[in-house]
N, C-alpha and C positions, 0 to 999 in steps of 0.2 A: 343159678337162681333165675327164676322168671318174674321181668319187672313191666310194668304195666302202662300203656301208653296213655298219651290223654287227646278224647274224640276232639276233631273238630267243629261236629257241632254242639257238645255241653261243654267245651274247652277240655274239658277232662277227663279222662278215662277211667272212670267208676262206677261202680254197680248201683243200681236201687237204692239200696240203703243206706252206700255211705251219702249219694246223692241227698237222701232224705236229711241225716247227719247232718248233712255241709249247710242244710235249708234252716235248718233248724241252729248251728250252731252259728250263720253269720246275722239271723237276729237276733242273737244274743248279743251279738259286737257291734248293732247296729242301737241298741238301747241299754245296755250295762257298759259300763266306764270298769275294763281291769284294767291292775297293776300289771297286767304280762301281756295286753294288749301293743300289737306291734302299730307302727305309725304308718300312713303313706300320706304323701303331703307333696302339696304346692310351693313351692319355691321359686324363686322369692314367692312372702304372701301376697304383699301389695308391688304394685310399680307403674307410674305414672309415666303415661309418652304423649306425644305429639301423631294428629295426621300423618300419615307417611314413612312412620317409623318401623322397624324391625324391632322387636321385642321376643326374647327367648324364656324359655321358663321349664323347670325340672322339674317331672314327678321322681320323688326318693321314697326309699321305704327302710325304715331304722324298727329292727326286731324288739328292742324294746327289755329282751331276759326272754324272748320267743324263738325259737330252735327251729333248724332245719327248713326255711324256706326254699319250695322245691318249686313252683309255679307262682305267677301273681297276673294278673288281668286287673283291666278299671275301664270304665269309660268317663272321660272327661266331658263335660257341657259345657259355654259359650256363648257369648251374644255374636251372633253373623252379619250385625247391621254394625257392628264396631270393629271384630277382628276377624282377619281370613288366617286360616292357619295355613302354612305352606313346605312347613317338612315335619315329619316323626323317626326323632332316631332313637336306633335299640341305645341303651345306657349299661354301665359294668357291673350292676347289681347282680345278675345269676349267673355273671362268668365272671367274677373275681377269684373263685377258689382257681382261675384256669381250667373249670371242666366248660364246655359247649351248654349253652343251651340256645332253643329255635323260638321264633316269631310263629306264633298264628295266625295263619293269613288266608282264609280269613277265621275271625273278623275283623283280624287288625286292619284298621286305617282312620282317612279323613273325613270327612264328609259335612263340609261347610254349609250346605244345603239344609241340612239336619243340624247345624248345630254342633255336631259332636264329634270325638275320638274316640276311637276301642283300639283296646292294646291288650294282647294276649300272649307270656313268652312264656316256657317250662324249659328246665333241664331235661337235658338228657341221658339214657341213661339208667342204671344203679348207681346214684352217688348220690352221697350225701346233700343235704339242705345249707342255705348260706344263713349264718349268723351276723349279724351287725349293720351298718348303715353304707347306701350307697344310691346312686341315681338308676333308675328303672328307666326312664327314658328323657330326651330331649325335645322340645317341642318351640318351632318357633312360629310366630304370629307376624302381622302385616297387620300394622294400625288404617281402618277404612274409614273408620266412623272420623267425626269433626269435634264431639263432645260427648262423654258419657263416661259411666262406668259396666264393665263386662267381668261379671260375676266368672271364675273358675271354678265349677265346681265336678268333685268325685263325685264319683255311682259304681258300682259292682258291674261286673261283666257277664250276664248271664247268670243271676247272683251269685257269681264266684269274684275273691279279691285275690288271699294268700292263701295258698298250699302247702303242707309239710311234704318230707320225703316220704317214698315211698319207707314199710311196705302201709302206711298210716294211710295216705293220702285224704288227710284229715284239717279243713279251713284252719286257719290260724285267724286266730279273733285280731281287729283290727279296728283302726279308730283313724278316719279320712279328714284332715288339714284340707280347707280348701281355700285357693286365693281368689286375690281379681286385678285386674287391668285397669287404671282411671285414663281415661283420654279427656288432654285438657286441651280451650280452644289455642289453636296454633296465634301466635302473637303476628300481627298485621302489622306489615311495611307498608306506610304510602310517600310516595314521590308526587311532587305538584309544585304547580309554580304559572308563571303566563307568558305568553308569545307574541312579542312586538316584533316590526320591522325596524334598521335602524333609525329610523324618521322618528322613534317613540311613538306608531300608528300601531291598534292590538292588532292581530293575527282574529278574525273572528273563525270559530269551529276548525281548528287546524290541527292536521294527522299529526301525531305524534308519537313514536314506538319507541323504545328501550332496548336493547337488545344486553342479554349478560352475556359476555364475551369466554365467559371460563365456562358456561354451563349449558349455551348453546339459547335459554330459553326466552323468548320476546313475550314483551308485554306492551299489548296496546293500549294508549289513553282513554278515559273516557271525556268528552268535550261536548260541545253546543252548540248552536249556531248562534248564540248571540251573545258569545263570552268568547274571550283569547285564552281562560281558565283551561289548565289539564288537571289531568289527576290520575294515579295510575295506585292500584292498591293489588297487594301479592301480600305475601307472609316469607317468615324467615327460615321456611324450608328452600324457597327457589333465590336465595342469594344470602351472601355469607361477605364476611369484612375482608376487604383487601377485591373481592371482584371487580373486574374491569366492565360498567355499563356505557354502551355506544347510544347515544340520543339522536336521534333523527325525528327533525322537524319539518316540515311541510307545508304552503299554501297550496289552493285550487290554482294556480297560476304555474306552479314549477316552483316555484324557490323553495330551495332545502338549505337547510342548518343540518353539519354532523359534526359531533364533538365527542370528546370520551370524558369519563366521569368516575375515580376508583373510589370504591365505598370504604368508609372508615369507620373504626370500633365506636366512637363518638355519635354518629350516625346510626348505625346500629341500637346503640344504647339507647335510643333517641327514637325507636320505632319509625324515619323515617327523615326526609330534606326535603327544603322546595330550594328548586331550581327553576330560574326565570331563564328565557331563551331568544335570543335575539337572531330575526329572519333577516337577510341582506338581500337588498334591491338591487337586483344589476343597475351597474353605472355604463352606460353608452357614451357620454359624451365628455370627447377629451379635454386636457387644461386650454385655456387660452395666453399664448407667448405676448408678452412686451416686453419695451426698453431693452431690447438687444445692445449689448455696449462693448466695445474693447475701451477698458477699464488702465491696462500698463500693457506695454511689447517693451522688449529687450532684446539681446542679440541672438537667444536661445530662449525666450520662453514668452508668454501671453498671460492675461487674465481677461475670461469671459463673463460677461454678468447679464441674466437676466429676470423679469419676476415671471410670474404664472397666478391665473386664477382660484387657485386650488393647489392642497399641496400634489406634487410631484417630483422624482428623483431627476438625475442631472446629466446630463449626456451632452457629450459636442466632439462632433463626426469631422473629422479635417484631414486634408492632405497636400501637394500640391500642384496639380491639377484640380478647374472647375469641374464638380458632377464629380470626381473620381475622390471618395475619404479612406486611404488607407489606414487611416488612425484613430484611434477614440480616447477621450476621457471621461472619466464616470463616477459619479457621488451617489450611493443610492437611498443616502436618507431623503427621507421625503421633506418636505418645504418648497416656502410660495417665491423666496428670493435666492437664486441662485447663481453659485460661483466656482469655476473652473478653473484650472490653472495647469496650461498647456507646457510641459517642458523636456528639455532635450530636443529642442528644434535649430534647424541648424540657420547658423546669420546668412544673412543677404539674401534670404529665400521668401516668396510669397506664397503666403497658406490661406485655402479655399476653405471654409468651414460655415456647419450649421448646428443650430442648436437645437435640443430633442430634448422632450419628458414625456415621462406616463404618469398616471395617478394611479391610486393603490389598486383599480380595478382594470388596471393593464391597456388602457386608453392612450395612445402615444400622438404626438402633434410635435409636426417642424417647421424650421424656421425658414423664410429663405435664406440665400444664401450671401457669406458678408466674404471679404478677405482682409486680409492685415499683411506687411513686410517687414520681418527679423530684421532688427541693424545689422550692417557689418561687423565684423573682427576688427576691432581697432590696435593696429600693432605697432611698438616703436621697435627696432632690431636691428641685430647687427650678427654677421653671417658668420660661420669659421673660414679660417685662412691660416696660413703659414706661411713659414719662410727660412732658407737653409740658415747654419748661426752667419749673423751679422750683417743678413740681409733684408733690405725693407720690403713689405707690399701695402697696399692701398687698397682699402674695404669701406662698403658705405653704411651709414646709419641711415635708416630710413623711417619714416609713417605711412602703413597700411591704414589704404581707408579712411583718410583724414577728413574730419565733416568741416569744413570753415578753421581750418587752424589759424589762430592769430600770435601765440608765444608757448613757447616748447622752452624746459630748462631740466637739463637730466646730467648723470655722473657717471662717466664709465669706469669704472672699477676695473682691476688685473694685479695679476702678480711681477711687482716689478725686477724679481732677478730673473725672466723668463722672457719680457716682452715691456717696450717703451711706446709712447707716443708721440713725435717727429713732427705733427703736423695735422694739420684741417684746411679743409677747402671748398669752396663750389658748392654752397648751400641755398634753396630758393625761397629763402627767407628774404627781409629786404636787408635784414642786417643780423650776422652770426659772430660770436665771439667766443674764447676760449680760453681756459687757466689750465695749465698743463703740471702736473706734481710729479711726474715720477718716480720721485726717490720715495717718497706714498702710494702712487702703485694706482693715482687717480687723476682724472682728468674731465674740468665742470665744461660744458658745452650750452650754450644761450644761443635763441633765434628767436626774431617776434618781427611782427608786418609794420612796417610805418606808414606810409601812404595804400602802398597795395590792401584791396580784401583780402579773406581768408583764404587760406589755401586747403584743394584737397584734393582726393584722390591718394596718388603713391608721391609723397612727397620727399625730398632728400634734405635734412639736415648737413649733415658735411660729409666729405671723402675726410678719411683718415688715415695718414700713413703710420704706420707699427712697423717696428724695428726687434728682429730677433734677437736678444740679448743673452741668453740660455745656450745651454749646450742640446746636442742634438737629442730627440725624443723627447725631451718636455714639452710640458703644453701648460698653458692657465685660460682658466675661464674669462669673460668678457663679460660682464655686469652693466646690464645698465640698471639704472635708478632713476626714478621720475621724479621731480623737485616739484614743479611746475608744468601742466599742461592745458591752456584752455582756449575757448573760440577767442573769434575777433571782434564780436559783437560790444555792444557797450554794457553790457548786464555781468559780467565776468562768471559768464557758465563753464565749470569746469568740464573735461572730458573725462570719461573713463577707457581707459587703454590699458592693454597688454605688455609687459616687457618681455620681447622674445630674444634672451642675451646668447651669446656665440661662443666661441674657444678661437684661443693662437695656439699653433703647434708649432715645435721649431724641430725642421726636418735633420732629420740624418740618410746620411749617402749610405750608408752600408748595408747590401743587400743581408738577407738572411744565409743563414750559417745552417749548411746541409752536409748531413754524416749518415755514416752508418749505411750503406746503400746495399740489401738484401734481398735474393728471391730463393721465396722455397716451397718448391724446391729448385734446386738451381737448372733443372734443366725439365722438359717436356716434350711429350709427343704433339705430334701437329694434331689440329682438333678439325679430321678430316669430313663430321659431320656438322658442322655448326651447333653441336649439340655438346657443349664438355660433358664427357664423362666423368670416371675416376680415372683422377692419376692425369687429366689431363688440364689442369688449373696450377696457377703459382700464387702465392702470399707475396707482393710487393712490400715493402717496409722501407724507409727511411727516416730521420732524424732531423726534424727543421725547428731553429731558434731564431727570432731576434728581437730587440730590445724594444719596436714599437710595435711587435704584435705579425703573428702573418696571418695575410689577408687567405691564402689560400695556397694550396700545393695542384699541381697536373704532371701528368709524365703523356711523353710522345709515344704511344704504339703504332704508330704506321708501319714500321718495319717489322711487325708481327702480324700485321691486317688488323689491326685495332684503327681508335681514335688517335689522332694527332693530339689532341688536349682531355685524355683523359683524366677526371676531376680525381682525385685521393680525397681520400677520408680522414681525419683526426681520429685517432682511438682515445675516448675521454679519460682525463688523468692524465694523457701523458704528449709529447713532443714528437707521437710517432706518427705518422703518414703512411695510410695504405690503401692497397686498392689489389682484387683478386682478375688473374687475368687469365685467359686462354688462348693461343696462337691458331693462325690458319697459314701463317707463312716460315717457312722451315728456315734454321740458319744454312747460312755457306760452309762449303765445305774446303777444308787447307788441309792438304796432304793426307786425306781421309779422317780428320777431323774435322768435329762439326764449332763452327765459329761462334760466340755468344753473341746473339742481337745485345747492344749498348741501347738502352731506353734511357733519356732524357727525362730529367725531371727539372722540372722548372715552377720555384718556389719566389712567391711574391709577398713582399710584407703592406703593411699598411699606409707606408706613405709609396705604395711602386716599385719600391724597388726589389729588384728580381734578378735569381742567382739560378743559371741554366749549364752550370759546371761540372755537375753532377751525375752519372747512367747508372741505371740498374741492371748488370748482365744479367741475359737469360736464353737459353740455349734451347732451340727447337728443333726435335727429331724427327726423323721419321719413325710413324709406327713401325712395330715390328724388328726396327736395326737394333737388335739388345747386341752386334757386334759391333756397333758403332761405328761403320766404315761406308757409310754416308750410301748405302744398298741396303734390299730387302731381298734376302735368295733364302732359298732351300737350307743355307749353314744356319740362317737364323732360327729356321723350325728346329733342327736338331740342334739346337744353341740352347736351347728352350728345354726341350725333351734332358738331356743331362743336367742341365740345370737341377730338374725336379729331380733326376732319378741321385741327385748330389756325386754326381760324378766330379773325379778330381778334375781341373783345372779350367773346373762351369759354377766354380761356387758364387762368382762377381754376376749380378745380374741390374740390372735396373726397372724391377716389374713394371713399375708405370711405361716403359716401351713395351714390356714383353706382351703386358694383359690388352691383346688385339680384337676380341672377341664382345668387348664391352658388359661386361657380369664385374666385373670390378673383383676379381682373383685369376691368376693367374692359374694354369691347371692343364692338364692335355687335353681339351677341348680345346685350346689356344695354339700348344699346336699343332694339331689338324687344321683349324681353321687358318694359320701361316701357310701351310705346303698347301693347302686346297687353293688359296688366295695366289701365291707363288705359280702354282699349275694353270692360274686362268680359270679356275672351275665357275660355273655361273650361279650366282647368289653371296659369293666371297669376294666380291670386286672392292668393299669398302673395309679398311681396318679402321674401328672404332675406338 
């Protein structure tokens, strides 16, 4: 079957007469209203937007009880002072059945200039027509205009709209829906408000810009020159609720105001905010200091006070050296009266210090420079001391740093199945007395000046003799307690002092208790490079106890080329003592045996005493004698060699001699390098 195309310049491909036909039959559709009249229409009919908007819109065409639509064309009209069109797409109308159909091109297209759209599609093809409803094309708009309405409307394409199929190709009456576009005016944002300095002086004619920070887009104020009034007017296409707006404000002088500003629904609602803005004058010139004052000192701390003209924060720069402040303190709330408070300083020390502020606009001013001196430490105390059982010693009570002492009365406290008191003496007071309890466990002490001033400096209440009463390694505390402490003055100013109390210990004679004395391994080659290897170190270990504690463990290496007092270790947890060692000095040899070096260890406890009874053998080889007989020859390379090859009566070996070659295994590279060593060969002079 031969099927007939359609031109592209009458869109369609038909002769004369159906042309004639087609003329004749779409004025018929263009002034009779049938029941079988198919539709094409605007969709939506109406739809209202804004300046700036995108707006889309469908031509459809619904057959209506009309058969076989094979082609359809239209052109659509426009107002171009309201809407630019800016895409035409083809729609599923002549390819829903899934056959093809093409665009005419031309004359399909846009043309803004003119007003209009032509749109021209046909199947292709022998196939059948589409029945029913569907979109013909897609078309979207770009709102330009500010206000108006733009009419939609259909027209024929060359006065062709719908086509049947072929072999007809006969208009299908039709009946054209057309819409419009209302463009309404966009609603107005205004931001306004006015521009002082902080003095409350206007800002007259000052720059003021907005910037929206999500949108990128600035908006300059409009202003005067004889008003601090802004006022900034946009609409609600260039900002939206929740934007972040930066406000920069400006004088002809330089000073800027920037602040940010997020817009809220409220606001929105509200077409608009005033925001008033306040411009900041630099401030040049700093506070003015008075009344510098040390306010309290104590034996660790100060308090500084001083005011300021203005407020400002608080700073005081001290150390002790003049000119040199290693230290600061700092308050930085702002305020006109200020106070410091210097602590953790140490007594009896003079401190150089000045005092400093800024005001809020970073203007700083200081002081000269003042000092002050920490009291002393004021101490009453009494020292440790011991004594074997049921022996006396003689300890002092003393006052550190006594300012004018005039009467001292305190309690020394102890445990009395551990330690008594026998006695007081030699006190430079003018008159000292004493009540002695014992069987209490306490002892009251009194001093005060009769004629003499105060005393000060290191002053001595009494010598005291203590009698150890306990058995050996107990100890008690030594308490003092203040009753009474004050000057000699006639006003009865008390002192404030420290009790720094002591211990008795009641000694024991017996040194510590040493066991278990281990090296392992128990013998070693000589560590002929100062470098141990493997295999040539020992694990020292011993066992030390005693009942007041040990103060420490050593063992004597000299006779292995070590330290004389070398320190041992406590292993935590437990009573053991070690220390890892390596030899450079070989044992003696007795009848071709090698003799153990005896290392000394010498354990001291806490009160001294010290138990050096004790050795730890330990036997140093020479490299290379795995036959033990106090030589290195040629038997010992092949001592070696069966060794490995487990020949019988070379099963006993002691690798840490044998492995000479220093790789930490023993292997026949060891011995080669014994007979090369043996031979004299050069480069094997040292067994490692």
């Amino acid at each position: 079957m031969n099927t007939k195309t359609i031109s592209t310049k009458g869109l369609y491909c038909m002769n004369t007469h159906i042309r004639q036909i087609a003329i004749l039959t779409l004025l018929m559709c263009l002034f009779v209203t049938s029941a079988l009249a198919a539709q094409m229409s605007v969709e939506p009919v109406h739809q209202e937007a804004f300046q700036g908007d995108n707006i889309t819109v469908n031509i459809t065409v619904a057959t209506e009880g009309a058969e076989n639509v094979y082609a359809a064309s239209y052109t659509l009209y426009f107002n171009n002072t309201l809407l630019n069109a800016t895409s035409l797409e083809k729609g599923p109308f002549l390819s829903q059945d899934g056959n093809p159909s093409n665009i005419q091109d031309p004359p399909t297209g846009i043309n803004n200039t003119a007003s209009v759209i032509k749109y021209g599609e046909c199947k292709v093809g022998a196939v059948p027509g589409i029945t029913g409803y569907g979109v013909l094309t897609t078309i979207t708009f770009q709102v330009i205009g500010e206000e108006g309405i733009s009419q939609l409307n259909l027209g024929d394409l060359d006065l062709a709209l719908l086509y049947s199929a072929p072999p007809e190709y006969v208009p299908v009456p039709t009946t054209l829906n057309n819409g419009s576009v209302e463009i309404n005016e966009t609603p107005k944002f205004m931001i306004s408000g006015f521009v002082e300095y902080d003095n409350e002086d206007p800002v007259l004619d000052p720059d003021v810009t907005i910037t929206n920070l999500n949108t990128g887009g600035v908006f300059v104020a409009e202003t005067n020159a004889s008003s601090n009034h802004y006022c900034i007017s946009t609409d609600i296409t260039h900002i939206s609720s929740n934007d972040a707006l930066r406000f920069n404000a400006s004088d002809d002088l330089g000073n800027v105001t920037e602040f940010d500003h997020t817009l809220t629904q409220n606001e929105m609602d509200a077409g608009g905010f005033v925001q008033n803005i306040t411009l900041y004058i630099p401030d040049t010139t700093p506070p003015v200091i008075t009344n510098v004052s040390l306010v309290s000192v104590t034996k660790n701390s100060a308090t500084i006070t001083w005011e300021t003209d203005e407020v400002s924060d608080s700073l005081v720069k001290y150390g002790t050296e003049p000119g040199n402040y290693t230290e600061t303190a700092y308050n930085a709330t702002d305020e006109t009266y200020h106070i410091i408070d210097l602590v953790g300083l140490t007594s009896n020390m003079t401190y150089y210090y000045v005092v400093n502020s800024s005001d809020p606009s970073e203007n700083p001013v200081q002081s000269a420079e003042s000092n002050f001196t920490t009291f002393a430490d004021i101490l009453i105390e009494i020292g440790d001391v011991g004594a074997l059982p049921g022996k006396n010693v003689t300890t002092l009570i003393m006052i550190r740093s006594a300012p004018n002492v005039g009467v001292v009365d305190i309690i020394l406290s102890y445990n009395q199945s551990v330690v008594h008191v026998i006695g007081t003496s030699d006190s430079d007071f003018d008159l000292m007395d004493v009540a002695i309890d014992n069987p209490s466990g306490s002892t009251r002490l009194i001093a005060y000046q009769i004629t003499s001033s105060g005393l000060n400096g290191d002053v001595q209440i009494a010598n005291v003799t203590l009698m150890a009463v306990g058995g050996g390694a107990e100890s008690s505390a030594l308490n003092i307690s203040i009753v009474e402490f004050k000057d000699a003055g006639p006003f009865e100013i008390p002192i404030p002092a420290v009790e720094h109390n002591g211990s008795f210990t009641v000694w024991e004679a017996t040194p510590p208790a040493v066991l278990n004395p281990t090296a392992n391994p128990s013998s070693i080659p000589e560590d002929t490079d100062f470098y141990p290897g493997w295999g040539e170190t020992s694990q020292l270990n011993v066992t030390v106890t005693d009942e007041s504690g040990v103060e420490c463990v050593s063992i004597n290496l000299s006779s292995i080329g070590g330290l004389p007092d070398r320190p041992m270790t406590r292993i935590t947890g437990t009573d053991t003592w070690t220390a890892t060692v390596n030899a450079s000095v070989g044992s003696a040899l007795y009848n071709e045996s090698y003799l153990a070096h005896n290392l000394t260890v010498s354990a001291v406890d806490v009160l001294g005493n010290v138990n050096m009874s004790v050795a730890i053998p330990l036997a140093v080889m020479l490299n290379g004698d795995v036959s033990e007989n106090g030589e290195v020859t040629a038997y010992d390379s092949m001592y070696i060699r069966k060794h490995i090859l487990g020949l019988p009566g070379f099963e006993m070996m002691n690798d840490r001699i044998g492995e000479v070659s220093g790789n930490g295994v023993v292997s026949m590279y060891d011995v080669m390098y014994l007979a090369k060593h043996v031979s004299v060969e050069p480069g094997f002079e040292l067994l490692r």
